[in-house]
MIMI-670346 format. One record per atom (N, C-alpha, C): residue in three letters; x, y, z; atom name. Coordinates in Angstrom, 2 decimals, decimal comma, always signed. Layout:
! residues N
   r      px      py      pz  a
 ALA       X       Y       Z CA
...
! end
This chain:
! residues 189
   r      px      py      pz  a
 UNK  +97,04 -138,33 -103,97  N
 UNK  +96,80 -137,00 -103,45 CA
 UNK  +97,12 -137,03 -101,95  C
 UNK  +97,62 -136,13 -101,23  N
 UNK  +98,26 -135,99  -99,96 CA
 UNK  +96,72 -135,78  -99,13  C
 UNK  +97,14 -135,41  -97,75  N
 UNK  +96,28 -135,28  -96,93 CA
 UNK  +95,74 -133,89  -96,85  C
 UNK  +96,71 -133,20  -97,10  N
 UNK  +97,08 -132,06  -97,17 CA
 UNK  +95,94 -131,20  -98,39  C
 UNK  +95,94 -131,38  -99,27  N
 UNK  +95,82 -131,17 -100,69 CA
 UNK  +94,18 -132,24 -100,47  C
 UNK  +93,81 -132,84 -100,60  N
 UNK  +92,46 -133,83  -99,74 CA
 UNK  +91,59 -132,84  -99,30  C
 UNK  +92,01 -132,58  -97,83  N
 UNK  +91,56 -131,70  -97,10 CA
 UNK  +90,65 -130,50  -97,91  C
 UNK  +92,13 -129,55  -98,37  N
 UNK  +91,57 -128,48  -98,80 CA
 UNK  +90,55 -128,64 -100,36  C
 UNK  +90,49 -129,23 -100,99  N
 UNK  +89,80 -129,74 -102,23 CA
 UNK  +88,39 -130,21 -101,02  C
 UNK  +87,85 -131,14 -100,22  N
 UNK  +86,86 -131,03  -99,66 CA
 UNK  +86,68 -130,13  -99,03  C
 UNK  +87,00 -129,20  -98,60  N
 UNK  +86,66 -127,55  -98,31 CA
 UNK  +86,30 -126,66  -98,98  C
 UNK  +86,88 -126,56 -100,21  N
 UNK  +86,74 -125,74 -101,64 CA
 UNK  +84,93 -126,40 -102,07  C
 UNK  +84,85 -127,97 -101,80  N
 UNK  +83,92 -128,62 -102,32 CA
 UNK  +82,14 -128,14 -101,19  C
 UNK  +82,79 -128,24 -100,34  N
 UNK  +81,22 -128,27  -99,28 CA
 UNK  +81,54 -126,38  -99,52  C
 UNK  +81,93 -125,62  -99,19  N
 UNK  +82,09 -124,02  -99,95 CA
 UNK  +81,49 -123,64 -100,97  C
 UNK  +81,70 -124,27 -102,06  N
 UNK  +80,71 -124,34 -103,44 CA
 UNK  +79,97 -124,54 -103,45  C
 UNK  +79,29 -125,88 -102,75  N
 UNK  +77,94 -126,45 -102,67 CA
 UNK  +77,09 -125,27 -101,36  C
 UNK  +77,86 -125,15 -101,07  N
 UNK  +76,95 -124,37  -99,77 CA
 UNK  +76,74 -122,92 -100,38  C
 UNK  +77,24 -122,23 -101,13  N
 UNK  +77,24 -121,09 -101,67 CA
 UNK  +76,16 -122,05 -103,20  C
 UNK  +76,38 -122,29 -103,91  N
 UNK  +75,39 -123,07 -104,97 CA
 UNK  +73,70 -123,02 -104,46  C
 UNK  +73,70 -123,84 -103,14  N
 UNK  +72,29 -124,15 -102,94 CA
 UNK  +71,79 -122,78 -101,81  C
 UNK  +72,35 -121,58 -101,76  N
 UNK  +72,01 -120,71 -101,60 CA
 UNK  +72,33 -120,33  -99,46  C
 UNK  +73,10 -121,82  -98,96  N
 UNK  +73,37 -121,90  -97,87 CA
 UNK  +74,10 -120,49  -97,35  C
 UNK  +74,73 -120,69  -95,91  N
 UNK  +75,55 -119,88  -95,57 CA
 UNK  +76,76 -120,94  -94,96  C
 UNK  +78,16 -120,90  -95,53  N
 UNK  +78,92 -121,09  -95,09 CA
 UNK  +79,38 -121,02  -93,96  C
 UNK  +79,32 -120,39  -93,16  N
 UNK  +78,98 -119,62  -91,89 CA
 UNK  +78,75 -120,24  -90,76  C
 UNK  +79,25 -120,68  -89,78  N
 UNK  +78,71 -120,89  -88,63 CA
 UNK  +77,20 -120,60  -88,03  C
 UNK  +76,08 -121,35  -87,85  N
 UNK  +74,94 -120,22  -87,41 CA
 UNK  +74,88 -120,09  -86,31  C
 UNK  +75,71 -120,33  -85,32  N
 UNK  +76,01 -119,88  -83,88 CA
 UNK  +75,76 -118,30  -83,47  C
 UNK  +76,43 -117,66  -84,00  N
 UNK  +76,52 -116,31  -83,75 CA
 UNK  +75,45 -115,70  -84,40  C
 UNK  +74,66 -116,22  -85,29  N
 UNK  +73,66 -115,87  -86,02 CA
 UNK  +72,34 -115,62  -85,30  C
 UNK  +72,21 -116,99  -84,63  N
 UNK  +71,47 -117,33  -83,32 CA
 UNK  +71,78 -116,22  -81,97  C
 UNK  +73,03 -116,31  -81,73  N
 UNK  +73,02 -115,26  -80,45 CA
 UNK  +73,18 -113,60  -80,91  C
 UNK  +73,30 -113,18  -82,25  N
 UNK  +72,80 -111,55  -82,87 CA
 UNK  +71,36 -111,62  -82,25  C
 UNK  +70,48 -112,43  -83,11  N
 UNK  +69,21 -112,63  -83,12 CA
 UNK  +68,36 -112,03  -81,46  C
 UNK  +69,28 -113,00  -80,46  N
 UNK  +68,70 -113,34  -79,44 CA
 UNK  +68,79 -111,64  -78,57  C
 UNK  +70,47 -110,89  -79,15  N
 UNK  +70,57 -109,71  -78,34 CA
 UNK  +70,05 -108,50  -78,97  C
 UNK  +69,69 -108,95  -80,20  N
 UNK  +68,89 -107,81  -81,61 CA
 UNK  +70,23 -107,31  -82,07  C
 UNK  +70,92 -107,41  -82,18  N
 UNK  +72,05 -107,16  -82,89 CA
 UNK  +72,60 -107,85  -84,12  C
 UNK  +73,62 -108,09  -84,66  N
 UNK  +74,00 -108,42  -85,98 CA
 UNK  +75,01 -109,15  -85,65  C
 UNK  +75,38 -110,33  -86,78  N
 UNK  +76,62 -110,70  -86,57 CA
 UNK  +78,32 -109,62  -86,59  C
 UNK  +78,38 -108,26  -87,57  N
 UNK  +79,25 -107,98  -87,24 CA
 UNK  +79,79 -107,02  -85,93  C
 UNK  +78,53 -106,49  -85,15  N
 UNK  +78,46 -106,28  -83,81 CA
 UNK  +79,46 -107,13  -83,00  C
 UNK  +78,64 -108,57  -82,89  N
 UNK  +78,96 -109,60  -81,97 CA
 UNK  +80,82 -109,60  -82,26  C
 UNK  +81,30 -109,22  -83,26  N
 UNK  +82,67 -109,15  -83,24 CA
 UNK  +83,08 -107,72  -82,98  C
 UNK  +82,58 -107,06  -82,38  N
 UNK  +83,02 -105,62  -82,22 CA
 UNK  +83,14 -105,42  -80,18  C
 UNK  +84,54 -105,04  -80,04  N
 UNK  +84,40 -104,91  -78,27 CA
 UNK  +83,28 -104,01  -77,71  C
 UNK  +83,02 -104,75  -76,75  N
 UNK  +82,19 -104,22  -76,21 CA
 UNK  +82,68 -104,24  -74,82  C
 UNK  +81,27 -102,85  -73,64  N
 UNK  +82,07 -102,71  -71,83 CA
 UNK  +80,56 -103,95  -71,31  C
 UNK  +80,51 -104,07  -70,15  N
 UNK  +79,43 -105,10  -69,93 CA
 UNK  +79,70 -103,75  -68,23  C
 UNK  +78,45 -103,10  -68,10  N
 UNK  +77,93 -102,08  -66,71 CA
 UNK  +77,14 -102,64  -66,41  C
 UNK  +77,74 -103,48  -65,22  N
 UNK  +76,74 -103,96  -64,09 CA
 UNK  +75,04 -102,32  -63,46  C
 UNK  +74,07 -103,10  -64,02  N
 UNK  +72,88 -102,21  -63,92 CA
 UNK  +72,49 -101,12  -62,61  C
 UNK  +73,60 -101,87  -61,18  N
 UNK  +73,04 -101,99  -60,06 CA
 UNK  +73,52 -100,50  -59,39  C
 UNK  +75,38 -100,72  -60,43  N
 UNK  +76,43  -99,90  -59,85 CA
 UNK  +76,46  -98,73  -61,08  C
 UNK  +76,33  -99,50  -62,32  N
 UNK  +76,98  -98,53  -63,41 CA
 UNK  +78,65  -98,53  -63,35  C
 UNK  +79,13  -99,61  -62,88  N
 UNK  +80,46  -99,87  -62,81 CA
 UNK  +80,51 -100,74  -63,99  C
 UNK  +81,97 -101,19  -64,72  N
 UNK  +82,32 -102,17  -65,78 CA
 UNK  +82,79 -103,33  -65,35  C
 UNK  +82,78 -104,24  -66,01  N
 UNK  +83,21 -105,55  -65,57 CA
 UNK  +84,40 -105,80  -66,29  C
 UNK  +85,85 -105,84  -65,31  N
 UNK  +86,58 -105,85  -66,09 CA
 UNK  +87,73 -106,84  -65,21  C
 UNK  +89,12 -107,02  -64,95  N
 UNK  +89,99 -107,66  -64,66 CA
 UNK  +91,62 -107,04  -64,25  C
 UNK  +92,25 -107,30  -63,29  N
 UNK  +93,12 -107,14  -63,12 CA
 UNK  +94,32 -108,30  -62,81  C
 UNK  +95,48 -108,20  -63,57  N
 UNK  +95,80 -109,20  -64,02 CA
 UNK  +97,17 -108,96  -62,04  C
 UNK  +97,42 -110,43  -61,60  N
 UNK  +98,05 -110,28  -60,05 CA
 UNK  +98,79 -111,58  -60,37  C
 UNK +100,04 -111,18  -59,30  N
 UNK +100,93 -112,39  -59,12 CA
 UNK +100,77 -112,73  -57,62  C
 UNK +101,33 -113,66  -57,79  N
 UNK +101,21 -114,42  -56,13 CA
 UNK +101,95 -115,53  -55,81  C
 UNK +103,28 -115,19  -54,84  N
 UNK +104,11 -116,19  -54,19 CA
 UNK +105,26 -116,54  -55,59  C
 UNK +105,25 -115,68  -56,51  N
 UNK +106,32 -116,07  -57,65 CA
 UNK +105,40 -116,81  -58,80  C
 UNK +104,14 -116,63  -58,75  N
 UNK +103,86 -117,52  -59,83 CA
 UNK +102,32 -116,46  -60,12  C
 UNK +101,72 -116,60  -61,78  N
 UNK +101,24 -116,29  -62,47 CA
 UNK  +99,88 -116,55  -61,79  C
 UNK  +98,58 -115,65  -60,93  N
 UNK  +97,88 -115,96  -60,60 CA
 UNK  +96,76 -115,39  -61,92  C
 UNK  +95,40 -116,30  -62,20  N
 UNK  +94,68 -115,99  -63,08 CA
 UNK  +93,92 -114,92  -62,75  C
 UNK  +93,85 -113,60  -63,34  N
 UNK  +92,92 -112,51  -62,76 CA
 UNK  +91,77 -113,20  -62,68  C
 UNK  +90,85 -112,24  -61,03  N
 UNK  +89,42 -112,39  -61,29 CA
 UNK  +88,82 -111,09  -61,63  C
 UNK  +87,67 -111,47  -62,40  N
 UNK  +86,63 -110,51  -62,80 CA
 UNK  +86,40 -109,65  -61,55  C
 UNK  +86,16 -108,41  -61,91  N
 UNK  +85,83 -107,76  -61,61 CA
 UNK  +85,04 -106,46  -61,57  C
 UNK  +84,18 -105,50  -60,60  N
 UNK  +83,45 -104,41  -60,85 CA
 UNK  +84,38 -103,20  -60,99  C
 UNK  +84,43 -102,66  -62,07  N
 UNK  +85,35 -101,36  -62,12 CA
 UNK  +84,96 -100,07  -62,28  C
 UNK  +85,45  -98,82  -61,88  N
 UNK  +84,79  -97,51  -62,41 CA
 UNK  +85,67  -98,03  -64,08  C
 UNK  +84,54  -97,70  -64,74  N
 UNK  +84,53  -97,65  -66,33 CA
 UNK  +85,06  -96,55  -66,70  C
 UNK  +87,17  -97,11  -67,10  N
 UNK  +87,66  -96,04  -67,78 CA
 UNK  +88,02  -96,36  -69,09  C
 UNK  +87,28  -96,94  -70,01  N
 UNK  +87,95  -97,24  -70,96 CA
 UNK  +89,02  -98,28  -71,09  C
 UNK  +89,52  -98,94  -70,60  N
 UNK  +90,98  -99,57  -70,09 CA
 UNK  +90,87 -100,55  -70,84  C
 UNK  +91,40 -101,92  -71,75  N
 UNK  +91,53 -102,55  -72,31 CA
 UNK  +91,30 -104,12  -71,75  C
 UNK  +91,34 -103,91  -70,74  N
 UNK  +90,65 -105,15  -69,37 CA
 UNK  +89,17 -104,86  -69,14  C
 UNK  +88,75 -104,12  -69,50  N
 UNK  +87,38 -103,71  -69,73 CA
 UNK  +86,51 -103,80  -71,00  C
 UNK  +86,97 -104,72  -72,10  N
 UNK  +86,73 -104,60  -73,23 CA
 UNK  +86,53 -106,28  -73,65  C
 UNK  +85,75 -106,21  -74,12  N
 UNK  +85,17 -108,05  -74,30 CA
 UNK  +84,74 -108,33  -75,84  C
 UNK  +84,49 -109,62  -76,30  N
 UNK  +83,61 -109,62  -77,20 CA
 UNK  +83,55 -111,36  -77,09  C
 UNK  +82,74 -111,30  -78,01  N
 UNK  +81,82 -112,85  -78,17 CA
 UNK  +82,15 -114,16  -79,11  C
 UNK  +82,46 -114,76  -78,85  N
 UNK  +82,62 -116,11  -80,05 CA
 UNK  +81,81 -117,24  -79,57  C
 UNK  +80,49 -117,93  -79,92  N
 UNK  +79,35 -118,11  -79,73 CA
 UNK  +79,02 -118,01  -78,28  C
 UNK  +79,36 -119,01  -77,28  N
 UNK  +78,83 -118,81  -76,12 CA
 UNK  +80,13 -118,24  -75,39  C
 UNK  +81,07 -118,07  -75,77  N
 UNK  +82,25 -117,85  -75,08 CA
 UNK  +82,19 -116,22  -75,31  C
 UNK  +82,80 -115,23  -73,62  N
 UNK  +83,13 -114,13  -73,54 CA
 UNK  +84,84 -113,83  -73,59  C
 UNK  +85,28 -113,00  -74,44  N
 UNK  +86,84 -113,47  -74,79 CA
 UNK  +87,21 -111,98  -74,24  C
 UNK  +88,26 -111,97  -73,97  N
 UNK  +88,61 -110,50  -73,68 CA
 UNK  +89,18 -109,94  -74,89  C
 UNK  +88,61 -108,39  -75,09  N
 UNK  +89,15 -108,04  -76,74 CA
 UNK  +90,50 -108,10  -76,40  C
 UNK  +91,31 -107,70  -75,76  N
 UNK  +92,64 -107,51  -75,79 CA
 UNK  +93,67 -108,68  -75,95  C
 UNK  +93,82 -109,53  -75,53  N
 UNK  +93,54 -110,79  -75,68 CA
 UNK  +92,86 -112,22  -76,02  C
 UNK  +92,43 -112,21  -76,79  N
 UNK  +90,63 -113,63  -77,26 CA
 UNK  +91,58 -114,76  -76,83  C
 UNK  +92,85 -115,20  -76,81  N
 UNK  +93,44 -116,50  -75,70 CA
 UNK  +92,34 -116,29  -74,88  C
 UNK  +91,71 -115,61  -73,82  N
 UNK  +91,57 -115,38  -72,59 CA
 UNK  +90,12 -115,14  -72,27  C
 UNK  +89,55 -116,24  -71,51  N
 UNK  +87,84 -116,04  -71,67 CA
 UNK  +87,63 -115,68  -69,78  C
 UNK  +86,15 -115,33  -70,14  N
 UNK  +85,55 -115,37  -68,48 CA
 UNK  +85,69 -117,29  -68,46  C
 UNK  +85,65 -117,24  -66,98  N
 UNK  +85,63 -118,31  -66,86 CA
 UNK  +85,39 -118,96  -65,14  C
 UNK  +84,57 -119,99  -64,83  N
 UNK  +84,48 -119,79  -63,43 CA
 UNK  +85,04 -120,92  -63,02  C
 UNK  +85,88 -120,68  -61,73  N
 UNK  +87,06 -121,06  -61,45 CA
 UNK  +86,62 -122,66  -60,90  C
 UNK  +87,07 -123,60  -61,20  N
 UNK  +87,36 -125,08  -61,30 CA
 UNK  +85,90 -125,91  -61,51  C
 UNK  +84,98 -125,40  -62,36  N
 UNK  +84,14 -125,61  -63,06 CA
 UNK  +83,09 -125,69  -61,99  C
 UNK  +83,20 -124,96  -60,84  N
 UNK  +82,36 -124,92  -59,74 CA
 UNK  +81,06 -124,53  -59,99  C
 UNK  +79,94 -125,62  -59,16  N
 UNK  +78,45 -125,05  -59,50 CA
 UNK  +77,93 -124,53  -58,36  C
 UNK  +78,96 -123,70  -57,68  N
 UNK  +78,36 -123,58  -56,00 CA
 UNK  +77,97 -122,02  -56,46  C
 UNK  +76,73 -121,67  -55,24  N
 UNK  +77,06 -120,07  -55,35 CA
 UNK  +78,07 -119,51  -55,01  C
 UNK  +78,62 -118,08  -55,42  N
 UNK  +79,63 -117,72  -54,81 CA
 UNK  +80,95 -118,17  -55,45  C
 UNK  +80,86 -118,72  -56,29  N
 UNK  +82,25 -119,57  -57,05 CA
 UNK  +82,88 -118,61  -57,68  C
 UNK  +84,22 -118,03  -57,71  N
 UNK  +84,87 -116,90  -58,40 CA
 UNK  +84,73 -116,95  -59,78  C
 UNK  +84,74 -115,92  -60,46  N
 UNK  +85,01 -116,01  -62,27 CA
 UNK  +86,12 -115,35  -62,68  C
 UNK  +87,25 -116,07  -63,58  N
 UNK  +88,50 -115,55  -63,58 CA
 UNK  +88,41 -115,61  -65,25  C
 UNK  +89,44 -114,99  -65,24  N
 UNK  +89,94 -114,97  -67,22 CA
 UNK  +91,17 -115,71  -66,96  C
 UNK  +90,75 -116,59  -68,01  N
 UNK  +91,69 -118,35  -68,07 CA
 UNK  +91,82 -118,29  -69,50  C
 UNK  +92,84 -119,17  -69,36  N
 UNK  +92,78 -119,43  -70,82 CA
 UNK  +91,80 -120,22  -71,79  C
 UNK  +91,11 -119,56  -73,03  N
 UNK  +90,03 -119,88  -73,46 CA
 UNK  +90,27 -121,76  -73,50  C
 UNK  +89,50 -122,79  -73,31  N
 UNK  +89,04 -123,62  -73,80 CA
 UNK  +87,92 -124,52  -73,76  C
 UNK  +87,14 -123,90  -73,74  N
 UNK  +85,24 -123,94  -74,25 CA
 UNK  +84,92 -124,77  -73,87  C
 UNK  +85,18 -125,09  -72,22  N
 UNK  +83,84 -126,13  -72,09 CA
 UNK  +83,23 -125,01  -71,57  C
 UNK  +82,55 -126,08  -70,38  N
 UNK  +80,56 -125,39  -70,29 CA
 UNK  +80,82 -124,49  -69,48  C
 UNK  +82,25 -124,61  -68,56  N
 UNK  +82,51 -123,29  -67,08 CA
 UNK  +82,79 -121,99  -68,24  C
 UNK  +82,96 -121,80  -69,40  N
 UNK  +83,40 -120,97  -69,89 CA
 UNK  +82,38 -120,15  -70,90  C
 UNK  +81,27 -120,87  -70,92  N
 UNK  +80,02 -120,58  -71,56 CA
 UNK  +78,44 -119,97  -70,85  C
 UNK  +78,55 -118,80  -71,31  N
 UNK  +77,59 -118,04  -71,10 CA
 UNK  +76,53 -117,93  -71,70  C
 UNK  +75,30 -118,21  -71,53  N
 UNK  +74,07 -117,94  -72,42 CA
 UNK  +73,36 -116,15  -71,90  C
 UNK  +73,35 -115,65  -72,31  N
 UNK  +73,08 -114,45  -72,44 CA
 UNK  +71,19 -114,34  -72,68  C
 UNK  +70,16 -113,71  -71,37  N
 UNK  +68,91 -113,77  -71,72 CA
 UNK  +68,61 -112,16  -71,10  C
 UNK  +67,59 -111,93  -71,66  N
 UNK  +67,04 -111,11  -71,68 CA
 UNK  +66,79 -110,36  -69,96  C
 UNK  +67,39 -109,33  -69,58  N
 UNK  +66,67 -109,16  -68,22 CA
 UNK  +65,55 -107,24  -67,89  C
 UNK  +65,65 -107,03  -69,47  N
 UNK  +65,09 -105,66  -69,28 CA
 UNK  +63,85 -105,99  -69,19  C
 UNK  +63,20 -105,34  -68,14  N
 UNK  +62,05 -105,18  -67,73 CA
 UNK  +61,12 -103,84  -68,72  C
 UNK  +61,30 -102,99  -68,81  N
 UNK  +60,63 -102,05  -69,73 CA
 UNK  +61,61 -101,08  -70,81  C
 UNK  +61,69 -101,83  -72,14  N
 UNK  +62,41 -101,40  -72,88 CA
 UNK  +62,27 -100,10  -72,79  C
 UNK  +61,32  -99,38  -73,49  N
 UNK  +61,07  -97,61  -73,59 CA
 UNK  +61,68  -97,22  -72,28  C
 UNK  +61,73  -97,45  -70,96  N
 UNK  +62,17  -96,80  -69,78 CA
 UNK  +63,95  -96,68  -69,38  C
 UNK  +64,26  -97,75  -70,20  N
 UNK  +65,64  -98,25  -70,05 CA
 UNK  +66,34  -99,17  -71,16  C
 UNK  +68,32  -99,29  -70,63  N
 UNK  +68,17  -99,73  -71,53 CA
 UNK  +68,40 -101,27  -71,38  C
 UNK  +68,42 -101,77  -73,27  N
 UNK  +68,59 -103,68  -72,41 CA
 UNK  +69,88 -103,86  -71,88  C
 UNK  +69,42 -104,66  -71,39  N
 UNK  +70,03 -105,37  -70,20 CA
 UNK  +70,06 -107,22  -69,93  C
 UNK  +71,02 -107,80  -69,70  N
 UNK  +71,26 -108,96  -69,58 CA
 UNK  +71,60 -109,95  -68,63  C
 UNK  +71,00 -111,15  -68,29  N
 UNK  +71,58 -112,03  -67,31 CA
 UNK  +72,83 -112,70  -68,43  C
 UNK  +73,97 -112,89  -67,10  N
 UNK  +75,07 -113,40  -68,47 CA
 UNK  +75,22 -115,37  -67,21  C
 UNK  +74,37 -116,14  -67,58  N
 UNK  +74,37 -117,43  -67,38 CA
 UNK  +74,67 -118,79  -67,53  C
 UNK  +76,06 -118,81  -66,50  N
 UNK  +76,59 -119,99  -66,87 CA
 UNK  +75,74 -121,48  -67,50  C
 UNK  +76,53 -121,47  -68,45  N
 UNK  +75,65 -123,26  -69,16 CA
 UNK  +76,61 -124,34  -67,83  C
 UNK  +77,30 -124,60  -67,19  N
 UNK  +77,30 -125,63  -66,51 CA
 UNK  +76,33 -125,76  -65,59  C
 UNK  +76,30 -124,36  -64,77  N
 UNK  +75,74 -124,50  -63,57 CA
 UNK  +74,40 -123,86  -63,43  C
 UNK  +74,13 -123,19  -64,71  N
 UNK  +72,56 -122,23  -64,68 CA
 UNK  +72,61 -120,95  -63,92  C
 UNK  +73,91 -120,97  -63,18  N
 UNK  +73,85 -119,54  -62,15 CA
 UNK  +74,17 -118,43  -62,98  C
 UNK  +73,70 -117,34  -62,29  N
 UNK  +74,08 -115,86  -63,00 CA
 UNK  +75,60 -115,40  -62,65  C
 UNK  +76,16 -114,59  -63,32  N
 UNK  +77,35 -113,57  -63,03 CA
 UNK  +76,60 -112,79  -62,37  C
 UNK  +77,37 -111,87  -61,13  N
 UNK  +76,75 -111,64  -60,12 CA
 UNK  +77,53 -110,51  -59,37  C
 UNK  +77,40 -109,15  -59,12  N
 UNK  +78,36 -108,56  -58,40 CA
 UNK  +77,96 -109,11  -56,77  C
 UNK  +79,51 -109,32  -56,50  N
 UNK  +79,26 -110,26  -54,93 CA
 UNK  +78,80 -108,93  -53,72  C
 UNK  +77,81 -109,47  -53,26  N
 UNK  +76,80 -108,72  -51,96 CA
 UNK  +76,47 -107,21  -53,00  C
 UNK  +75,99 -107,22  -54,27  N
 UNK  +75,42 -105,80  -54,58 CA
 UNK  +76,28 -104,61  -54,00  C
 UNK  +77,94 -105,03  -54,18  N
 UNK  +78,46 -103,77  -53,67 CA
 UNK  +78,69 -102,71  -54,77  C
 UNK  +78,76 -101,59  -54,50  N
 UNK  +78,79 -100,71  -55,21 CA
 UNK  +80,33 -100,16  -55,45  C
 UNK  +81,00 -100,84  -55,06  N
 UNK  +82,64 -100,11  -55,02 CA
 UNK  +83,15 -100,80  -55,82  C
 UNK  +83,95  -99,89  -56,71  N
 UNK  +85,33 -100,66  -57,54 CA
 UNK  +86,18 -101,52  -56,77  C
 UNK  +86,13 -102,20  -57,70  N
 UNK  +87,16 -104,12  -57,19 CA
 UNK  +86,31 -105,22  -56,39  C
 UNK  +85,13 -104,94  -56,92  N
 UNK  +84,14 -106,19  -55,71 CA
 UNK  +84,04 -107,04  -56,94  C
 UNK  +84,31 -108,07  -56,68  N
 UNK  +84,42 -109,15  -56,79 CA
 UNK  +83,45 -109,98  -58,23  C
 UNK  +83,64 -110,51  -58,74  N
 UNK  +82,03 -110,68  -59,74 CA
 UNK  +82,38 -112,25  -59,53  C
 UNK  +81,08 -112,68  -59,11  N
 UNK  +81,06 -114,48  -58,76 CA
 UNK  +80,37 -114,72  -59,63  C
 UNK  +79,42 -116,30  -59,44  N
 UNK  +78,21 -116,73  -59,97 CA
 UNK  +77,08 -116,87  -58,73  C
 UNK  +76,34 -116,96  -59,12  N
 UNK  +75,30 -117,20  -58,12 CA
 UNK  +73,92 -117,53  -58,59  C
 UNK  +73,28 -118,41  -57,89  N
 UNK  +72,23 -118,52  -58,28 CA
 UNK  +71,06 -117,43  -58,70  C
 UNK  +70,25 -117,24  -59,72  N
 UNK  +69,88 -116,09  -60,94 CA
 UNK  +68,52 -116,06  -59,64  C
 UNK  +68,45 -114,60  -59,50  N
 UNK  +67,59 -114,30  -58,63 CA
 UNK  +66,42 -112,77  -58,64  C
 UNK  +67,16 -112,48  -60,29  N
 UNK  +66,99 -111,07  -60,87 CA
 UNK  +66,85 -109,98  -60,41  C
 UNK  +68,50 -109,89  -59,34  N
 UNK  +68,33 -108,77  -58,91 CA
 UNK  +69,21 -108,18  -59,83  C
 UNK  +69,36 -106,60  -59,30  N
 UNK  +70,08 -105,45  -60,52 CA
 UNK  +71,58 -106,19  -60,47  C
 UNK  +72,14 -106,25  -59,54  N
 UNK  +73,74 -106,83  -59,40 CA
 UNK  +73,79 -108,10  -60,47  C
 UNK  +72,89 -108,80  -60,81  N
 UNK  +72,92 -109,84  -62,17 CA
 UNK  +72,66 -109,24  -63,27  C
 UNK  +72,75 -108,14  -63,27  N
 UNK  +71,69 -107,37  -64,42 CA
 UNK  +72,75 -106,56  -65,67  C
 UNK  +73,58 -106,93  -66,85  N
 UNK  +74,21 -106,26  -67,78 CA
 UNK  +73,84 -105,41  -68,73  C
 UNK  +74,56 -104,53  -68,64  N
 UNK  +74,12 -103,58  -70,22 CA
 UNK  +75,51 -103,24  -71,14  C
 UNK  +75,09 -104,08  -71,89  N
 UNK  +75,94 -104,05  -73,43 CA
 UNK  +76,32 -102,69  -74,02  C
 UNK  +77,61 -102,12  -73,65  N
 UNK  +77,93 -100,88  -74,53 CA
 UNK  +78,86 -101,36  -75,96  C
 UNK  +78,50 -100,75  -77,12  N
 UNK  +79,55 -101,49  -78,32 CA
 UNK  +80,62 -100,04  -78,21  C
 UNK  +81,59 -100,77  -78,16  N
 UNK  +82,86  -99,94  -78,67 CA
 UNK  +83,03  -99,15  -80,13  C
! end
């Protein structure tokens, strides 16, 4: 029997058995982070805008060249028009851009400083590219939820840089300090 043909026969096999003993085939990654945002797994695959709490601006990207060569957009605060650089979704800890899923948040040379830029790179999942997503609403009934989006390398928050309120400021990391400028709200597309 080939490698080929191997393979897929032990796939077909742990599939059966996992469907048999009543398992889920399934990754429980995303299962875990529905749970954590009250949402569902087929949500977590649906685009979503991420409105910084502070501004009510979107977090989105503009893609720039520089000196003849391909510079990686950075994140950024945008007036929220709908735009397709404004549109995200989730594959467990990773934020992918819907328009592209090649292409994750990501903070630039795996820096744990405050202030370290966050660019959309090309996805490959280590920890600069992984976000744990916690809870930052203070009174559900008054508002709505809202999220710290927190790097797993460095523990710092995504962060609009100095709480500015203008389109194109900058979105860094910074150490989580719970102010509104760390503060996300999940719209589903």
């Amino acid at each position: 029997m080939n490698l080929t043909k191997k393979n897929a026969l032990l796939a077909l096999v742990a599939l059966t058995t996992a469907l048999a003993t009543g398992c889920s085939a399934e990754p429980a990654g995303d299962d875990d982070l529905a749970e954590e945002l009250g949402t569902t797994r087929q949500e977590l695959s649906a685009a979503f805008t991420l409105r910084a709490r502070h501004s009510g601006k979107c977090l989105g990207w503009v893609s720039v060249s520089g000196r003849g060569a391909h510079v990686p957009p950075y994140a950024l605060q945008q007036t929220c028009d709908g735009s397709s650089s404004q549109r995200w979704r989730t594959e467990g800890a990773l934020v992918k851009s819907a328009v592209d899923p090649a292409y994750c948040l990501d903070v630039v040379g795996a820096s744990t400083a405050s202030g370290a830029a966050v660019q959309v790179y090309p996805c490959h999942g280590e920890a600069n590219q992984q976000f744990e997503w916690r809870s930052a609403t203070v009174n559900a009934s008054l508002e709505p939820t809202s999220h710290y989006l927190v790097a797993r390398h460095s523990g710092k928050c995504l962060d609009v840089e100095g709480a500015s309120l203008e389109s194109g400021a900058r979105v860094n990391q910074y150490s989580c300090h719970g102010g509104e400028n760390q503060r996300w709200v999940r719209t589903w597309q």
